[in-house]
C-alpha positions in Angstrom: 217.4 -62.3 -82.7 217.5 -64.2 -85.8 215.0 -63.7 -88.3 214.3 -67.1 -89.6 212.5 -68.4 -92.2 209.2 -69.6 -90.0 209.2 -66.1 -88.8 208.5 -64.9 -92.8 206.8 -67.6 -93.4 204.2 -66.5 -90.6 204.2 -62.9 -91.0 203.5 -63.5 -94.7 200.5 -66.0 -93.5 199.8 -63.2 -91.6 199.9 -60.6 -93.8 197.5 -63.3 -96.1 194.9 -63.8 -93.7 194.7 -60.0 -92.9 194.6 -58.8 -96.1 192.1 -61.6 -96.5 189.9 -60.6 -93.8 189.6 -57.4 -94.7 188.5 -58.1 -98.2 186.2 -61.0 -97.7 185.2 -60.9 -93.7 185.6 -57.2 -93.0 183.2 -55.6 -95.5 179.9 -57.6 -94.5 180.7 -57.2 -90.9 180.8 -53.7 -91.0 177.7 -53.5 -93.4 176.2 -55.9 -90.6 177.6 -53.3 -87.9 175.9 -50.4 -89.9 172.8 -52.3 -90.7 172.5 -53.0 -86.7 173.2 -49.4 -86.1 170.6 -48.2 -88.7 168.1 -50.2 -87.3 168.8 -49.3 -83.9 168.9 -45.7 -84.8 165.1 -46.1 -86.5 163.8 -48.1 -83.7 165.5 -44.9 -81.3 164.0 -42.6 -83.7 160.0 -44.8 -83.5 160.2 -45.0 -79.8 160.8 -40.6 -80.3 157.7 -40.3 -82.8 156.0 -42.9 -80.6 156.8 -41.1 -77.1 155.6 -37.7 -79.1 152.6 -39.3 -80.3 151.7 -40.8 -77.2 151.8 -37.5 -75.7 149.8 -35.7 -78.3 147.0 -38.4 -78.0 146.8 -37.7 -74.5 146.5 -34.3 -74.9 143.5 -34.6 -77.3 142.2 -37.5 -75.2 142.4 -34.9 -72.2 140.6 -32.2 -74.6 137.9 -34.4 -75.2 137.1 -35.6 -71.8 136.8 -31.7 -70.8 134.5 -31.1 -73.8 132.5 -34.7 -72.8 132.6 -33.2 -69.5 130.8 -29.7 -70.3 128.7 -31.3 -72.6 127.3 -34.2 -70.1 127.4 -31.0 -68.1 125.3 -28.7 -70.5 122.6 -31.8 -70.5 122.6 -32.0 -67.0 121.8 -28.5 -66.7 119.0 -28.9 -69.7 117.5 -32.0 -68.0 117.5 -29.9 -64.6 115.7 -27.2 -66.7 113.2 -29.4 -68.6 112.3 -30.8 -65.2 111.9 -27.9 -63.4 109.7 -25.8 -66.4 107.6 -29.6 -66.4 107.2 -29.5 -62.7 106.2 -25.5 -63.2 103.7 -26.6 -65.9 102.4 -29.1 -64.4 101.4 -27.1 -61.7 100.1 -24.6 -63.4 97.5 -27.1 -65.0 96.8 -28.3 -62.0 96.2 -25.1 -60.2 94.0 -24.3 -63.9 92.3 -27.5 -63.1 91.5 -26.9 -59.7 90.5 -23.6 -60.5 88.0 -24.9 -62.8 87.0 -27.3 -60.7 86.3 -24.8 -57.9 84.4 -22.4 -60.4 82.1 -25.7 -61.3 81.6 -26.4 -57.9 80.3 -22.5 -57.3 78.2 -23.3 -60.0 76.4 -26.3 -58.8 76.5 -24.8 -55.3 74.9 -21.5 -57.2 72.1 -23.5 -59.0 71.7 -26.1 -55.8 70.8 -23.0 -54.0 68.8 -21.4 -56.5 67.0 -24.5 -56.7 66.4 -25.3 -53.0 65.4 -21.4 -52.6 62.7 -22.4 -55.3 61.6 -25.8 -53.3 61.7 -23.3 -50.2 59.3 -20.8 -51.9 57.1 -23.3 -53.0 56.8 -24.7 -49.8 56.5 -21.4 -48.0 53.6 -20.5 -50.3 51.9 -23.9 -49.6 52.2 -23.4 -46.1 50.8 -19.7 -46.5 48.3 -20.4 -48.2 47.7 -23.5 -45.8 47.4 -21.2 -43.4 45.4 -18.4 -44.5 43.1 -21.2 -45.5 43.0 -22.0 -41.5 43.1 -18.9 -40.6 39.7 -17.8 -43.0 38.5 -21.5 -41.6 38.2 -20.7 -37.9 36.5 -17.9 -37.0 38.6 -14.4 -36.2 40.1 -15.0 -32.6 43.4 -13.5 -31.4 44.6 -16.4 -29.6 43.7 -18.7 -32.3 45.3 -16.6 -34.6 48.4 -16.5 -32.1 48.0 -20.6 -32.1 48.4 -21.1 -36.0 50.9 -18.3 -36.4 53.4 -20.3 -33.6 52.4 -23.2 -35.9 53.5 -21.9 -38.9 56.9 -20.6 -37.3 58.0 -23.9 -36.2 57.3 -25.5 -39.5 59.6 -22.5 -41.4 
């Protein structure tokens, strides 16, 4: 094999246009190579933070739907409470109000009573004395004196 002049001629071009890539093409595609693999390697190392984040929100998010829980809980439980000791009161005042309204009503039956006991005497003594008047009126006889007594027991 001959080496020939086309075959120095070449290698020297190619020795040019290696020597040429690696000063002028080489360096920028590298720094693009590294520039790519930097911002690979941060957007690797966001999607980490990110992941770890994500996971840490959920964990508080999980802590406070428990604590919204027990609280929503804690009011139910109040609420239940409140309406229970309202329900309690309220039936206390109105076992209070009945109460008082039974004692009132002893009362006016009480005085009714005493007052139609009065009406009663008052009556009894006008029909006594209605009667002893008859009875001085007519003259002294048993069975007349039987008569107006009978009388006087079927108006009482």
């Amino acid at each position: 094999m001959d080496i020939t002049l086309t075959l120095i001629g070449q290698s020297i071009a190619m020795l040019v246009f290696v020597l040429f890539c690696m000063k002028y093409i080489w360096p920028p595609m590298m720094q693009a190579l590294e520039e790519r693999r930097t911002t690979i390697a941060d957007g690797l190392a966001a999607g980490e933070r990110a992941q770890a984040d994500l996971q840490k929100a959920q964990a508080e998010a999980d802590t406070i739907v428990a604590e919204a829980r027990g609280k929503a809980l804690e009011i139910v439980d109040q609420a239940n409470k409140r309406g229970t000791s309202l329900v309690e009161e309220a039936r206390n005042d109105g076992k209070r109000e009945r109460e008082r309204q039974v004692e009132a009503a002893h009362v006016e039956i009480g005085q009714e009573r005493n007052r139609v006991r009065e009406e009663l005497r008052g009556q009894v003594s006008a029909i006594a004395i209605a009667s002893a008047e008859k009875i001085l009126t007519r003259e002294i006889d048993s069975s007349a004196h039987q008569d107006i007594l009978s009388k006087l027991a079927s108006e009482l």
